[in-house]
matplotlib code that plots the C-alpha trace (Angstrom):
import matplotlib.pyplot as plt

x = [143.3, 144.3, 142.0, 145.1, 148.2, 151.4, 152.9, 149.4, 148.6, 152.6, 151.9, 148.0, 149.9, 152.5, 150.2, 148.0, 150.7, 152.0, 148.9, 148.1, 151.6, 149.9, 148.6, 151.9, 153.7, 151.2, 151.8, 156.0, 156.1, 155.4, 152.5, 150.5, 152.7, 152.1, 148.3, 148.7, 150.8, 148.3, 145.3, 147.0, 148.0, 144.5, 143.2, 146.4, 145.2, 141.3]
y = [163.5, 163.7, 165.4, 167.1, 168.2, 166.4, 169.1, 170.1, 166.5, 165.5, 169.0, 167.6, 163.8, 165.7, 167.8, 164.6, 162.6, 165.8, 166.2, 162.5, 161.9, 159.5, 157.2, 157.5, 156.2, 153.1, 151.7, 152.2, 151.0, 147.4, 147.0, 147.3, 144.5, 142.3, 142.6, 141.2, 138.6, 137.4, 137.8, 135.6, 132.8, 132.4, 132.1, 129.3, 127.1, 127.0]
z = [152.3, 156.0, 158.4, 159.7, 158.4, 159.8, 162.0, 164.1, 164.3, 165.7, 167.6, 169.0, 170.2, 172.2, 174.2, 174.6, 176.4, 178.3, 179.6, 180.3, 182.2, 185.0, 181.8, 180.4, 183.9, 184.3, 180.6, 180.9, 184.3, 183.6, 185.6, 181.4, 180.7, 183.8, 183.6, 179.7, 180.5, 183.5, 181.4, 178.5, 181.2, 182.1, 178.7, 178.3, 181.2, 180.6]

ax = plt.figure().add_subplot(projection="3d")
ax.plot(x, y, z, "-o")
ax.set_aspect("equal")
plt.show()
């Protein structure tokens, strides 16, 4: 059994990523992506 019904929990993620706007900008921006991609080169060439 779920520890929330559907529509509080859908309700509970929307307020999280209003409220966390800033996080939201840094992982849609590319700069998430680009810090992947540089980590993932380094492991390739050691």
């Amino acid at each position: 059994m779920p520890s929330l019904e559907f529509e509080v929990g859908l309700e509970k993620t929307i307020d999280w990523y209003l409220e966390n706007e800033e996080w939201m900008k840094n992982v849609t921006n590319g700069d998430y992506q680009k810090y992947y991609e540089e980590q993932y080169e380094k492991r390739e060439n050691m």
